[in-house]
N, CA, C and O atoms as a Tripos MOL2 file, in Angstrom:
@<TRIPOS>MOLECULE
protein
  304   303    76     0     0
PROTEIN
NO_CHARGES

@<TRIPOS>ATOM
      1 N          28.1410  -19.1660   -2.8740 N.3       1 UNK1
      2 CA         27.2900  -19.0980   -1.6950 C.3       1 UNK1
      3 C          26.7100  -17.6900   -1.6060 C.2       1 UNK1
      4 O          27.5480  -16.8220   -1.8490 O.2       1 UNK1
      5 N          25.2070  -17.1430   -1.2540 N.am      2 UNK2
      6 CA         24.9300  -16.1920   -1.3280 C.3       2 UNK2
      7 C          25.0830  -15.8810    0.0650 C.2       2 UNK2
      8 O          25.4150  -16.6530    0.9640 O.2       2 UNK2
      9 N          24.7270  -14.3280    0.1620 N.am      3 UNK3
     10 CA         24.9470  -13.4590    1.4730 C.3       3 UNK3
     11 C          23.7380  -13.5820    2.0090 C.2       3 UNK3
     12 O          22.8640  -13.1050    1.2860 O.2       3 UNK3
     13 N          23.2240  -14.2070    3.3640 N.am      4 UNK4
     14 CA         21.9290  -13.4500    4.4960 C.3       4 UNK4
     15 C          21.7000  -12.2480    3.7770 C.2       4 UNK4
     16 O          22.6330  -11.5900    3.3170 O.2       4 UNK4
     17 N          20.6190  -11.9590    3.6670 N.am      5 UNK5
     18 CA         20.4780  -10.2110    3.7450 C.3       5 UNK5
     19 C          19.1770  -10.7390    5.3890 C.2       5 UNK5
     20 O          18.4970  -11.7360    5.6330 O.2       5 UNK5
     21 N          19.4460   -9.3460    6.1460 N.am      6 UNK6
     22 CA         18.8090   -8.9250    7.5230 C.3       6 UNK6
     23 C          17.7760   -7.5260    7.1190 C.2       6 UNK6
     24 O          17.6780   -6.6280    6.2820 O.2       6 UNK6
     25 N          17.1750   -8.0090    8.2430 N.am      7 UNK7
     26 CA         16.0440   -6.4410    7.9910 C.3       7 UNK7
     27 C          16.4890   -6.2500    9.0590 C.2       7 UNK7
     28 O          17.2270   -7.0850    9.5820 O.2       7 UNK7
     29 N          16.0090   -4.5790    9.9320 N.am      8 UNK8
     30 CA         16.1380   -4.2390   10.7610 C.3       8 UNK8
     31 C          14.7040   -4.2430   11.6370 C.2       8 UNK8
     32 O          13.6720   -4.3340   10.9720 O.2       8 UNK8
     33 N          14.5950   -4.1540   13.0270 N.am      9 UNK9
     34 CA         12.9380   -3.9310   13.1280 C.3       9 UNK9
     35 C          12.2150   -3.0750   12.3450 C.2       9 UNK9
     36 O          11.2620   -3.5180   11.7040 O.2       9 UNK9
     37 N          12.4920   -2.0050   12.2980 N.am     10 UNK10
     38 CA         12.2720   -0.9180   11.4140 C.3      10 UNK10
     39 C          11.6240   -1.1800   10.4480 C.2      10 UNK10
     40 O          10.3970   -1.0920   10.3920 O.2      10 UNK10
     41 N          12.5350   -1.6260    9.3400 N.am     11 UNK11
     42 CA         12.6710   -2.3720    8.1660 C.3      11 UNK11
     43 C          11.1110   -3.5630    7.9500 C.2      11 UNK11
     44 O          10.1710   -3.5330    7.1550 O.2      11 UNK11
     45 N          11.5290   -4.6500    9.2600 N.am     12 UNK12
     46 CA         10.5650   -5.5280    9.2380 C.3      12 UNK12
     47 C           8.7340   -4.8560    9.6810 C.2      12 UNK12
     48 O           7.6760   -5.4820    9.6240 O.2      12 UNK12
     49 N           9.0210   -3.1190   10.1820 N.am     13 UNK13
     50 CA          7.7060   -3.0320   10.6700 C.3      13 UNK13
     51 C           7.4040   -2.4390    9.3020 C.2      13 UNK13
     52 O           6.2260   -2.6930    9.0500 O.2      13 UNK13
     53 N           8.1320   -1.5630    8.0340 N.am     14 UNK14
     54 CA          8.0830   -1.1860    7.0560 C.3      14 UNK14
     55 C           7.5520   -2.2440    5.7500 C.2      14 UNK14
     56 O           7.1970   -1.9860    4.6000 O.2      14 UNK14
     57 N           7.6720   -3.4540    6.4600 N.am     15 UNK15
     58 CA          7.6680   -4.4380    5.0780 C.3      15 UNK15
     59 C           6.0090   -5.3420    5.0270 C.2      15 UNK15
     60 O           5.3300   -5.9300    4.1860 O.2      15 UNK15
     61 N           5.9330   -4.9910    6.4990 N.am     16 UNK16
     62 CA          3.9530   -5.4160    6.8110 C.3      16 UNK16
     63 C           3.4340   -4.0010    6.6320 C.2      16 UNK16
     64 O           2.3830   -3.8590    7.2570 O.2      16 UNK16
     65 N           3.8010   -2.9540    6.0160 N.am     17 UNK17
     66 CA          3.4260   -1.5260    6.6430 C.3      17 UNK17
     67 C           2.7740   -0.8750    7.2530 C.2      17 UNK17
     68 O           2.0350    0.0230    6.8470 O.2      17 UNK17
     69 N           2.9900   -1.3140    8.5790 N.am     18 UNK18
     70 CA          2.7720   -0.5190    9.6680 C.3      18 UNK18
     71 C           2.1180   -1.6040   10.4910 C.2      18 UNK18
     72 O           1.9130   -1.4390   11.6940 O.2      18 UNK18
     73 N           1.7980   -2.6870    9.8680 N.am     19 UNK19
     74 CA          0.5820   -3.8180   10.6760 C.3      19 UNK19
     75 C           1.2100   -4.3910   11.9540 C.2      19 UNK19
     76 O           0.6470   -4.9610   12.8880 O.2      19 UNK19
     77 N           2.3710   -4.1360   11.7950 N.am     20 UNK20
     78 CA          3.5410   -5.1370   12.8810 C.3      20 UNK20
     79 C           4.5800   -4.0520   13.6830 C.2      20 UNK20
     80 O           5.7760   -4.0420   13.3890 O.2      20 UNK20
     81 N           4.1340   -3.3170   14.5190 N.am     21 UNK21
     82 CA          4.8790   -2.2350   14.9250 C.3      21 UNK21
     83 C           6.1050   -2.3230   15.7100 C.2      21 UNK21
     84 O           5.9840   -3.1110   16.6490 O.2      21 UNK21
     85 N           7.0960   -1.8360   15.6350 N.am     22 UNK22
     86 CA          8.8260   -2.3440   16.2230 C.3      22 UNK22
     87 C           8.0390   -2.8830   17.9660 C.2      22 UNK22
     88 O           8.0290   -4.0770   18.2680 O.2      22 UNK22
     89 N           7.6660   -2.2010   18.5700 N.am     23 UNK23
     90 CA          6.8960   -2.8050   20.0980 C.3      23 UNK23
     91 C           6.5210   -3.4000   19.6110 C.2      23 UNK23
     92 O           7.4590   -4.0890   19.2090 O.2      23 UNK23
     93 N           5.2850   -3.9280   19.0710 N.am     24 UNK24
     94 CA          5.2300   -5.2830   18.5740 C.3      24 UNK24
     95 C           6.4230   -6.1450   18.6130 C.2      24 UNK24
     96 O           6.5220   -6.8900   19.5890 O.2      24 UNK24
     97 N           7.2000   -6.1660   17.8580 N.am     25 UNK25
     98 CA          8.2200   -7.5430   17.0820 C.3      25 UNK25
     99 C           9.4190   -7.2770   18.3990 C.2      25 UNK25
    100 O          10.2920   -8.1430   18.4560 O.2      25 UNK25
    101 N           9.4990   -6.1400   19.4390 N.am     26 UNK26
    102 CA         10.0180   -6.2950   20.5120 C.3      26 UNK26
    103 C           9.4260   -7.3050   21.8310 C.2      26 UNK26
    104 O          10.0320   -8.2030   22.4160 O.2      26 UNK26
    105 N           8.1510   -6.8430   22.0330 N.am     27 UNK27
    106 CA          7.4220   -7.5170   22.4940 C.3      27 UNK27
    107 C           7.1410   -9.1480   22.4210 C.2      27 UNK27
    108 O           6.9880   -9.8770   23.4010 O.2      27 UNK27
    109 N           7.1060   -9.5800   20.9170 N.am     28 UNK28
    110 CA          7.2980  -11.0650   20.3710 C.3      28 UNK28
    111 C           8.4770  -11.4570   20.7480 C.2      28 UNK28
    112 O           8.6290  -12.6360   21.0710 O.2      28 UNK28
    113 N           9.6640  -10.4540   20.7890 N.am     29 UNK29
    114 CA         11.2160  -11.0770   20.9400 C.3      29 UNK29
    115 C          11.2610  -11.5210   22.2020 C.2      29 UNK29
    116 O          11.8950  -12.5510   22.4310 O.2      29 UNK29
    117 N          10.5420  -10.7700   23.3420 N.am     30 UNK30
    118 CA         10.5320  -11.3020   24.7560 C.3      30 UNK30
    119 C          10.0640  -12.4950   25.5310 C.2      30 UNK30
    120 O          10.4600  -13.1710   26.4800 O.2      30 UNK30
    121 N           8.6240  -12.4380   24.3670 N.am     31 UNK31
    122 CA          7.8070  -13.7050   24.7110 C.3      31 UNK31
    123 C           8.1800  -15.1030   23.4930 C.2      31 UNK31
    124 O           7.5750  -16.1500   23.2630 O.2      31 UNK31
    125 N           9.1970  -14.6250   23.0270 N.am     32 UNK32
    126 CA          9.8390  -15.5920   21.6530 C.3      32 UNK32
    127 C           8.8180  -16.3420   20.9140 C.2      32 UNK32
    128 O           8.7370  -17.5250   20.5820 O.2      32 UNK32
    129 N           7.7990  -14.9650   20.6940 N.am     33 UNK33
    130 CA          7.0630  -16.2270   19.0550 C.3      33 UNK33
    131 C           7.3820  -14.7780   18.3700 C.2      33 UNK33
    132 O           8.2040  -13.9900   18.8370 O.2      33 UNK33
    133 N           6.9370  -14.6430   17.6930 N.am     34 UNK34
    134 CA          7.2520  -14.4530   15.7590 C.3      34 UNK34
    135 C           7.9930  -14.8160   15.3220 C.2      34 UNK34
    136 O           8.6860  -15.7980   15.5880 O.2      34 UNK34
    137 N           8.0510  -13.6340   14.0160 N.am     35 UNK35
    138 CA          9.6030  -14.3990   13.8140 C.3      35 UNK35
    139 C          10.8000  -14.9190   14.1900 C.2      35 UNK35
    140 O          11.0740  -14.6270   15.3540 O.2      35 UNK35
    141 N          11.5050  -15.4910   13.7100 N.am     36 UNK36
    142 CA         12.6460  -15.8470   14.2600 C.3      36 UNK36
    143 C          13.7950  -14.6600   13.6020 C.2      36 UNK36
    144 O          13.8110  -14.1390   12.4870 O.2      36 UNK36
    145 N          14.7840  -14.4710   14.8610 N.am     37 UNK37
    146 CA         15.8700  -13.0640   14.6060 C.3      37 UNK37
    147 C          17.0160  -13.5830   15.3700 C.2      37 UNK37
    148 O          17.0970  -14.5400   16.1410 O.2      37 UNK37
    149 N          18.0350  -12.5700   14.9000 N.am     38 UNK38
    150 CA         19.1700  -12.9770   15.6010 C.3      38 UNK38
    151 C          19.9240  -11.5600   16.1460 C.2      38 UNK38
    152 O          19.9490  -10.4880   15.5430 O.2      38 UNK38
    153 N          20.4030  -11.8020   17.1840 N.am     39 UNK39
    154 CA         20.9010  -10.9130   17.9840 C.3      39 UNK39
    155 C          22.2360  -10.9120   18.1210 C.2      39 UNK39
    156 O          22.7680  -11.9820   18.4190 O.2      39 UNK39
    157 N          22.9390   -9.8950   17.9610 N.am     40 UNK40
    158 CA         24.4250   -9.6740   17.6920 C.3      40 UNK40
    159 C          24.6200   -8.5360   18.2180 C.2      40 UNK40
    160 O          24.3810   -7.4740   17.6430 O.2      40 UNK40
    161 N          25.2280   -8.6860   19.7510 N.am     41 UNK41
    162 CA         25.7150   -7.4910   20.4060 C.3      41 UNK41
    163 C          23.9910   -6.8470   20.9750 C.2      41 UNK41
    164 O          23.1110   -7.6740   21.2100 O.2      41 UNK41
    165 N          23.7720   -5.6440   21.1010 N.am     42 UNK42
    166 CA         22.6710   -4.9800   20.9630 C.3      42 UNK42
    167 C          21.3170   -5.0390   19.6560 C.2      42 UNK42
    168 O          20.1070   -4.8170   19.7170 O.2      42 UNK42
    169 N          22.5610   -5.5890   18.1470 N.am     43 UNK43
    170 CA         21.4220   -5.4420   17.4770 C.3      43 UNK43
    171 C          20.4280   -6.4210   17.0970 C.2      43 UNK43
    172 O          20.7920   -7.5940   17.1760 O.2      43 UNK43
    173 N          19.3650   -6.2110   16.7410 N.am     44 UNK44
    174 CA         18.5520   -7.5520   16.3920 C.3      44 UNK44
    175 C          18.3400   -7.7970   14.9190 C.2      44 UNK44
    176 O          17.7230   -6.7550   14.6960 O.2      44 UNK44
    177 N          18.3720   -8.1720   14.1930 N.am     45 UNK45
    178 CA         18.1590   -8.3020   12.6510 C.3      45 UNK45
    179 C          17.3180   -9.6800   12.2310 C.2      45 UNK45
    180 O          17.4160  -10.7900   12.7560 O.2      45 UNK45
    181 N          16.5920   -9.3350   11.2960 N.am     46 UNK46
    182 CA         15.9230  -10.6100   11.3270 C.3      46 UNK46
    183 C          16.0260  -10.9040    9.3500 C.2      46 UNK46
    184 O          15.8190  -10.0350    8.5030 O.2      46 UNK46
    185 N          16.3810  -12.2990    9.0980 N.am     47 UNK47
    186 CA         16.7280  -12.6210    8.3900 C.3      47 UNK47
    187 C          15.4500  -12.9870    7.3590 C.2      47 UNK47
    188 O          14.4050  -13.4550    7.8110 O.2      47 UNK47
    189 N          15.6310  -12.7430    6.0190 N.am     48 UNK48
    190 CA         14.6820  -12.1150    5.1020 C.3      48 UNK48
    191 C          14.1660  -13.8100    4.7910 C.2      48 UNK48
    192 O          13.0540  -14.1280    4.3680 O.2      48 UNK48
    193 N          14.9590  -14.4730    5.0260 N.am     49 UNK49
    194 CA         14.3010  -15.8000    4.5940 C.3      49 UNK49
    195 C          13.3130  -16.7930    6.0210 C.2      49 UNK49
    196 O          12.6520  -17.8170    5.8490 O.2      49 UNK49
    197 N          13.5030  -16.1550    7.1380 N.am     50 UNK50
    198 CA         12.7570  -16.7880    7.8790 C.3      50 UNK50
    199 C          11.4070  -16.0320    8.2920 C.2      50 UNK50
    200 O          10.4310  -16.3540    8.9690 O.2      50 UNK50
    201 N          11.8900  -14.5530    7.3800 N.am     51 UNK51
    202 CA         10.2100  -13.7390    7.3220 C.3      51 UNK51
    203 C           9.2780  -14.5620    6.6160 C.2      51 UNK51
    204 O           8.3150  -15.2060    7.0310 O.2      51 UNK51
    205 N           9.8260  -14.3920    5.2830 N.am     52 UNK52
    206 CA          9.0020  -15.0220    4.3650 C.3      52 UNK52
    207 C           8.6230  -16.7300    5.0130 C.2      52 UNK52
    208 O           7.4010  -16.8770    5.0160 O.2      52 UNK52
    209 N           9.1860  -17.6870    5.4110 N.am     53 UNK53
    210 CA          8.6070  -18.8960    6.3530 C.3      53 UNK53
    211 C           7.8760  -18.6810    7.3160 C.2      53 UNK53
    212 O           6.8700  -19.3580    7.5280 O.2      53 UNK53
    213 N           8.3200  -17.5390    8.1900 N.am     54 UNK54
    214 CA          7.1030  -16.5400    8.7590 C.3      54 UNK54
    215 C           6.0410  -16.6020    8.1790 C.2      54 UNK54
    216 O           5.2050  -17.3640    8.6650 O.2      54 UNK54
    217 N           5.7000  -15.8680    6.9960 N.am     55 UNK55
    218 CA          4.8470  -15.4100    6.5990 C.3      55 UNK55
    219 C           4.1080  -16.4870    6.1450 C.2      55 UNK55
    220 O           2.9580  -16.5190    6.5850 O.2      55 UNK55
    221 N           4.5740  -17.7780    5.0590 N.am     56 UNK56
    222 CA          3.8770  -18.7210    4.7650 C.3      56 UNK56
    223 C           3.4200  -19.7160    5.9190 C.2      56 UNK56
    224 O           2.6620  -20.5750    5.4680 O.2      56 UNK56
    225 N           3.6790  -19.8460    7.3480 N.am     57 UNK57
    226 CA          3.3910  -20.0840    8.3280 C.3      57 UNK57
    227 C           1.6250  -19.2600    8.4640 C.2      57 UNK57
    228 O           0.5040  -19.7480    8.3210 O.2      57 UNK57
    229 N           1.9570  -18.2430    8.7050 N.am     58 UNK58
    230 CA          0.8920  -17.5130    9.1480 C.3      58 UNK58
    231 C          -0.3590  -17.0860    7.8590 C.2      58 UNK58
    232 O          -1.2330  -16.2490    8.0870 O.2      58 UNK58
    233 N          -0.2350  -17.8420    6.4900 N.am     59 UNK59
    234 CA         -1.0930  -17.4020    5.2410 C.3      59 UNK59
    235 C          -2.2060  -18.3200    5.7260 C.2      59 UNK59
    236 O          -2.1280  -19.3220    6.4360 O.2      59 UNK59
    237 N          -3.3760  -17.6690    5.1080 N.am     60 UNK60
    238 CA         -4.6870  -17.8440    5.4790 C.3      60 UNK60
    239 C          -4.9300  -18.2740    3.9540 C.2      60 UNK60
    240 O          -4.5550  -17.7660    2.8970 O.2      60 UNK60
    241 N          -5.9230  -19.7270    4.3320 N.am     61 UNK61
    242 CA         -5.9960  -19.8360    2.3980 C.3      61 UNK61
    243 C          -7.6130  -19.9650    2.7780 C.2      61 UNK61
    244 O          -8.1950  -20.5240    3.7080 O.2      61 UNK61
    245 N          -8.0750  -19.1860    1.6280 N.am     62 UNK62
    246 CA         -9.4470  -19.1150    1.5380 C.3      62 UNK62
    247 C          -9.8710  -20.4470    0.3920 C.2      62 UNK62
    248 O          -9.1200  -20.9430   -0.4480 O.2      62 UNK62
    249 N         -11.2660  -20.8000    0.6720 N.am     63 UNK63
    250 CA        -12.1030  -21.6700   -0.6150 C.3      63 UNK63
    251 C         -12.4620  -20.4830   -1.3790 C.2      63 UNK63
    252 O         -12.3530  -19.2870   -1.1120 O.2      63 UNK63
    253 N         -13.0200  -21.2450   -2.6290 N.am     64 UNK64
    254 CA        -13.3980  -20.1570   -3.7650 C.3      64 UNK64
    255 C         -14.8550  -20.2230   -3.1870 C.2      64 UNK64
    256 O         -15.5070  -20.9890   -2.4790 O.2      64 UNK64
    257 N         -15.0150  -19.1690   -3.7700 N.am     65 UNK65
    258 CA        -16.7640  -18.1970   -3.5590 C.3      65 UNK65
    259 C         -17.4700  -18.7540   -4.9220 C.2      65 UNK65
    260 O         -17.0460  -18.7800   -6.0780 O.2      65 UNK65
    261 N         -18.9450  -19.2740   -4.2470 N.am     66 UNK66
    262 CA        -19.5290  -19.6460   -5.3550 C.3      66 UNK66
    263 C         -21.4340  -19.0820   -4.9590 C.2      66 UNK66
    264 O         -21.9970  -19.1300   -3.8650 O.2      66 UNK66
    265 N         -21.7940  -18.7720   -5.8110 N.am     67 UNK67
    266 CA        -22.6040  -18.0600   -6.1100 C.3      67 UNK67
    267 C         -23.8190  -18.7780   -5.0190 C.2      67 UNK67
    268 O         -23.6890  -19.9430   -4.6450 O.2      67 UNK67
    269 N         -24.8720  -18.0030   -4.6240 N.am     68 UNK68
    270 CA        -25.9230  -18.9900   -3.9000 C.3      68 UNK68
    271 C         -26.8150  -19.7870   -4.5030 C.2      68 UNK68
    272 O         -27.3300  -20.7450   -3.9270 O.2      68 UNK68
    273 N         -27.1500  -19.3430   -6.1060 N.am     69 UNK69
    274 CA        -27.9990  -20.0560   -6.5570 C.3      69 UNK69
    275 C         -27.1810  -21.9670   -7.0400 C.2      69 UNK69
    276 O         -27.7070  -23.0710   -7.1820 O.2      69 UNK69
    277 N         -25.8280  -21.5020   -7.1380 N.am     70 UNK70
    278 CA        -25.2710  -22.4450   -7.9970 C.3      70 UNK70
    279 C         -24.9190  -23.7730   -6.7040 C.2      70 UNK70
    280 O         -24.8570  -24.9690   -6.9890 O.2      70 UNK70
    281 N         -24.7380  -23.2470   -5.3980 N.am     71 UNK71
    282 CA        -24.5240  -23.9910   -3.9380 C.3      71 UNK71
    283 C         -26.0280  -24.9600   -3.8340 C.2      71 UNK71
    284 O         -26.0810  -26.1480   -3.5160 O.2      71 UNK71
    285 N         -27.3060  -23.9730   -4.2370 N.am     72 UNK72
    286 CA        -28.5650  -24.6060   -4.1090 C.3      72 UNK72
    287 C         -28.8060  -25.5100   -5.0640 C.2      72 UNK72
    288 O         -29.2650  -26.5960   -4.7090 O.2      72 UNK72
    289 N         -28.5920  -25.2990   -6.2360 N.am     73 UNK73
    290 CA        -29.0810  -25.6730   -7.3320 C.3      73 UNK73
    291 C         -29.5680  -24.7780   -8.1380 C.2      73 UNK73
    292 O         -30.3520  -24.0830   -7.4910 O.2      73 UNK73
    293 N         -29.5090  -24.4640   -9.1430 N.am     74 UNK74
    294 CA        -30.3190  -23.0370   -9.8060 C.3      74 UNK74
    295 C         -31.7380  -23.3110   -9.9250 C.2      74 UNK74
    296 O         -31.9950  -24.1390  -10.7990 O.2      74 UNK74
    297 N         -32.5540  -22.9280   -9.4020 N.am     75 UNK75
    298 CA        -33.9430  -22.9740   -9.6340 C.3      75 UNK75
    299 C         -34.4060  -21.6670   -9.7980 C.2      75 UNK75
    300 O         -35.0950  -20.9710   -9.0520 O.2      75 UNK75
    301 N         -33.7260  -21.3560  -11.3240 N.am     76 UNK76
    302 CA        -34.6310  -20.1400  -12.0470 C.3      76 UNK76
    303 C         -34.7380  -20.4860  -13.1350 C.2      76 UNK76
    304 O         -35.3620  -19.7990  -13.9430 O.2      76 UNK76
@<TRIPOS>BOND
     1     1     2 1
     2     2     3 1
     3     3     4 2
     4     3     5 am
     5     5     6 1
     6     6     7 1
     7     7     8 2
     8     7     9 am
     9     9    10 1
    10    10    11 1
    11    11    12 2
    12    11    13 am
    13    13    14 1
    14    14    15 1
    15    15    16 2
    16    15    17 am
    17    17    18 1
    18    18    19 1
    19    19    20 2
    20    19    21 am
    21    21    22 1
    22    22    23 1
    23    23    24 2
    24    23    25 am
    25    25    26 1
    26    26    27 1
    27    27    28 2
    28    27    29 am
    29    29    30 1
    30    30    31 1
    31    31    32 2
    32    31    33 am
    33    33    34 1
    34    34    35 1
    35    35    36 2
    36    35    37 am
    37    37    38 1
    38    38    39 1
    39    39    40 2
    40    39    41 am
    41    41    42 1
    42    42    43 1
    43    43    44 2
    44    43    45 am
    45    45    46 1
    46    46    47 1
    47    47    48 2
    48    47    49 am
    49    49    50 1
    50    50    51 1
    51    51    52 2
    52    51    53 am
    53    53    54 1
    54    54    55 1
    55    55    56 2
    56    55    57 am
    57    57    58 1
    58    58    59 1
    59    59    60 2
    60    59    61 am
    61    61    62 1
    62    62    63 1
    63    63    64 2
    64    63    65 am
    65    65    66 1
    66    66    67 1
    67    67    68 2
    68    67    69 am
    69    69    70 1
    70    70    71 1
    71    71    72 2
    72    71    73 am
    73    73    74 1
    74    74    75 1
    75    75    76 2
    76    75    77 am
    77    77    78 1
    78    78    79 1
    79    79    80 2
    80    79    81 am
    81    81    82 1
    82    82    83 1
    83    83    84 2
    84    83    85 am
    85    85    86 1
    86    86    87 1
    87    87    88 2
    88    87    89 am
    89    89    90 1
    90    90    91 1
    91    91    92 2
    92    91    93 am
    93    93    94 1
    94    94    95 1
    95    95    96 2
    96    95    97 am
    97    97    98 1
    98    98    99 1
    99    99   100 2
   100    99   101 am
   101   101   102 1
   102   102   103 1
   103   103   104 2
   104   103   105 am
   105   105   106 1
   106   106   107 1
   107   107   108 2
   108   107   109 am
   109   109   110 1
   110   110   111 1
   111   111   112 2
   112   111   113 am
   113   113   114 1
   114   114   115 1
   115   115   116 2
   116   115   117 am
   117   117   118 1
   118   118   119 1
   119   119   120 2
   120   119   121 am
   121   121   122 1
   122   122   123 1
   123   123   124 2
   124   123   125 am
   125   125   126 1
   126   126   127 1
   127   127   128 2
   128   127   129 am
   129   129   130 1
   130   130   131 1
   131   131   132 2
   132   131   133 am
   133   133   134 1
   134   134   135 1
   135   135   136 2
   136   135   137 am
   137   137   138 1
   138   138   139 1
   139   139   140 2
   140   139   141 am
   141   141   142 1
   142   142   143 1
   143   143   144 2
   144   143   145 am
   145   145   146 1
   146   146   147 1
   147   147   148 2
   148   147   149 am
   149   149   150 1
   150   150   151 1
   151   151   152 2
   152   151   153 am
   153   153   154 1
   154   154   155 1
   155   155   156 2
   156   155   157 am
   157   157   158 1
   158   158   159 1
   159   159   160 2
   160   159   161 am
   161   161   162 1
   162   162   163 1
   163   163   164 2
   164   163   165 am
   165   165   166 1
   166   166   167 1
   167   167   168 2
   168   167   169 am
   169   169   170 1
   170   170   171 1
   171   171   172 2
   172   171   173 am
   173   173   174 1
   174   174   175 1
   175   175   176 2
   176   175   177 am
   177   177   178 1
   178   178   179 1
   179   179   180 2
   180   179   181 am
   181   181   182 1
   182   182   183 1
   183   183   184 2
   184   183   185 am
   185   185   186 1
   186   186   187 1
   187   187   188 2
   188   187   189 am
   189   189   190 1
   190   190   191 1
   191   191   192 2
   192   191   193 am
   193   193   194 1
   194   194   195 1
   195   195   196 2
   196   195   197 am
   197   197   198 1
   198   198   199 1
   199   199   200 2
   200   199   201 am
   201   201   202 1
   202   202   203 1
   203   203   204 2
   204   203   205 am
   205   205   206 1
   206   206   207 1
   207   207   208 2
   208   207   209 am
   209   209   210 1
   210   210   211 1
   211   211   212 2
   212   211   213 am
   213   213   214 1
   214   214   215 1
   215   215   216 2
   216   215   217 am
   217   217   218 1
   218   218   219 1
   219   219   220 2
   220   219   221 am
   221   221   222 1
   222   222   223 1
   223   223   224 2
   224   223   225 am
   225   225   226 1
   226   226   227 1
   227   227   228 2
   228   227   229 am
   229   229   230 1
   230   230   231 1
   231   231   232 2
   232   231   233 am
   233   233   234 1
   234   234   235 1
   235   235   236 2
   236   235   237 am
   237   237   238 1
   238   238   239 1
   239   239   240 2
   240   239   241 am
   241   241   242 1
   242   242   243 1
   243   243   244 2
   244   243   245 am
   245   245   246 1
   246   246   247 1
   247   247   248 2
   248   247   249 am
   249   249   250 1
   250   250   251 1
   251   251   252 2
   252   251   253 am
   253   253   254 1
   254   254   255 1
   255   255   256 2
   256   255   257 am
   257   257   258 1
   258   258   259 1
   259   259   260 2
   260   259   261 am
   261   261   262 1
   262   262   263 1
   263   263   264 2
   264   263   265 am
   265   265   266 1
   266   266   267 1
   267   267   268 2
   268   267   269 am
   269   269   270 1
   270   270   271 1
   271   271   272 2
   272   271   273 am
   273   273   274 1
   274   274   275 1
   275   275   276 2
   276   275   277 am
   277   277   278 1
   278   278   279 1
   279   279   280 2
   280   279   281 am
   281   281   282 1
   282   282   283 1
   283   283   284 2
   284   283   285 am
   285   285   286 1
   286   286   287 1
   287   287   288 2
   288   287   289 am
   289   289   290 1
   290   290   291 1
   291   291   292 2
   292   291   293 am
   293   293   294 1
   294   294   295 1
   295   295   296 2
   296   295   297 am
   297   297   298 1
   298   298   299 1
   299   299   300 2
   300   299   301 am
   301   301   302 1
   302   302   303 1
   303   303   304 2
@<TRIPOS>SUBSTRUCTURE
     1 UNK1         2 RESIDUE 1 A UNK
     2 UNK2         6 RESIDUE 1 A UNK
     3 UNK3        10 RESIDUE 1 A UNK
     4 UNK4        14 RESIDUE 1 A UNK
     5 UNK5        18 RESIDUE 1 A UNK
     6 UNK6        22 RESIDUE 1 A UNK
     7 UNK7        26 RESIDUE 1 A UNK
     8 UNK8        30 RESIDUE 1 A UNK
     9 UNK9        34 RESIDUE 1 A UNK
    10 UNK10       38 RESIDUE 1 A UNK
    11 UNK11       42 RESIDUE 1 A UNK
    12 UNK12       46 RESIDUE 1 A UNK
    13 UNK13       50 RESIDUE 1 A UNK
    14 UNK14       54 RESIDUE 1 A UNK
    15 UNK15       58 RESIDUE 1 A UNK
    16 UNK16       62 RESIDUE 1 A UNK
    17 UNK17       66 RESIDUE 1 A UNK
    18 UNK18       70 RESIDUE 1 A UNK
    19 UNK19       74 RESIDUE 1 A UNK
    20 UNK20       78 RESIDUE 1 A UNK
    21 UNK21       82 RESIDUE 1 A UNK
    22 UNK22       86 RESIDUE 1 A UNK
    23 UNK23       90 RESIDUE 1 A UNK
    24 UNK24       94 RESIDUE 1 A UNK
    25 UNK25       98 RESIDUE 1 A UNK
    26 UNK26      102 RESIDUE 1 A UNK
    27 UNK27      106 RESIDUE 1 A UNK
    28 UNK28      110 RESIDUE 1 A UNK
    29 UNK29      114 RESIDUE 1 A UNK
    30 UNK30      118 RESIDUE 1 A UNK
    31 UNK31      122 RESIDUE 1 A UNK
    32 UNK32      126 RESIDUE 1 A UNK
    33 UNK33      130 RESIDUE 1 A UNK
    34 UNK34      134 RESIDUE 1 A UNK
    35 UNK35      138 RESIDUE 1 A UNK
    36 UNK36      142 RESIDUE 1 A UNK
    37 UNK37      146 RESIDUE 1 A UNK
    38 UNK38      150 RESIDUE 1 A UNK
    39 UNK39      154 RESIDUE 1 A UNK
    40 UNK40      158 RESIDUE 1 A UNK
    41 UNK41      162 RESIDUE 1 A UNK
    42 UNK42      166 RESIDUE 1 A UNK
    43 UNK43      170 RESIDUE 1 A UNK
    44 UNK44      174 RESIDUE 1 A UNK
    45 UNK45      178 RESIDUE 1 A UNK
    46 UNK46      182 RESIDUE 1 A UNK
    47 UNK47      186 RESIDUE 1 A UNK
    48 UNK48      190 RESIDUE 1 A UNK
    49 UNK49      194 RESIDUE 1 A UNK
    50 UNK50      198 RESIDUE 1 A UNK
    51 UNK51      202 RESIDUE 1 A UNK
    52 UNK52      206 RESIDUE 1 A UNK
    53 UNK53      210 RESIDUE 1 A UNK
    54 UNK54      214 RESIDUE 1 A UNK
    55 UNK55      218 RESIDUE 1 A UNK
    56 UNK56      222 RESIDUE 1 A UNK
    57 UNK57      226 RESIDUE 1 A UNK
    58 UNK58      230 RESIDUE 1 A UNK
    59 UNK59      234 RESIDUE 1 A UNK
    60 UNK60      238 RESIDUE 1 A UNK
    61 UNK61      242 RESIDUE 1 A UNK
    62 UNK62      246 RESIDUE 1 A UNK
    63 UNK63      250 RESIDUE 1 A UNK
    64 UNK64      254 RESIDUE 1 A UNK
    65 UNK65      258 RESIDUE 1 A UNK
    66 UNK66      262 RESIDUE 1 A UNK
    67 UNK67      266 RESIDUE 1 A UNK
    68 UNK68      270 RESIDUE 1 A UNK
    69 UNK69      274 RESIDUE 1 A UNK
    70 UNK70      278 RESIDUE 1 A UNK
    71 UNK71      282 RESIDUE 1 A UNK
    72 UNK72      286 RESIDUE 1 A UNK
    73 UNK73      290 RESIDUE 1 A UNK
    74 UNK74      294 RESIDUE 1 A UNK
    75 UNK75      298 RESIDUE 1 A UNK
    76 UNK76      302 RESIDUE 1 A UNK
C-alpha cells in the first residue's frame, strides 16, 4: 500500500507558481470549492492526488488551429 503524500498551502501555492496564492486556497477553504484538503488539528494539507483531479477538472482543451485559407477553401 503506498503512503498519501500532502502538500502544504505553501507548497500547493508553489506548485501553480504563484497563480493560486495561500489567501486564495484559504479563502476557497471557507467557501469550500477548490480543492479538496484535509484538516488535522490546525493543519491543512492537501493531498497530491486530489490536486491533480483538481487540476484535470479544471483543464481547458483547445481544437486544433487551422489555417484561414484551408477553413475557406484555398483559392490561390
Amino acid at each position: 500500500m503506498s503512503e498519501t503524500k500532502f502538500l502544504t498551502p505553501e507548497e500547493v501555492s508553489d506548485r501553480y507558481r504563484g497563480g493560486v496564492s495561500v489567501g486564495t486556497l484559504r479563502n476557497w477553504r471557507a467557501m469550500r470549492i477548490g480543492p479538496s484538503f484535509v484538516k488535522i488539528g490546525k493543519a491543512v494539507l492537501y493531498p497530491i492526488e486530489e490536486l491533480e483531479a483538481w487540476d484535470e477538472r479544471n483543464r481547458v482543451h483547445c481544437r486544433a488551429f487551422k489555417r484561414l485559407n484551408e477553413r475557406v477553401g484555398d483559392q490561390t
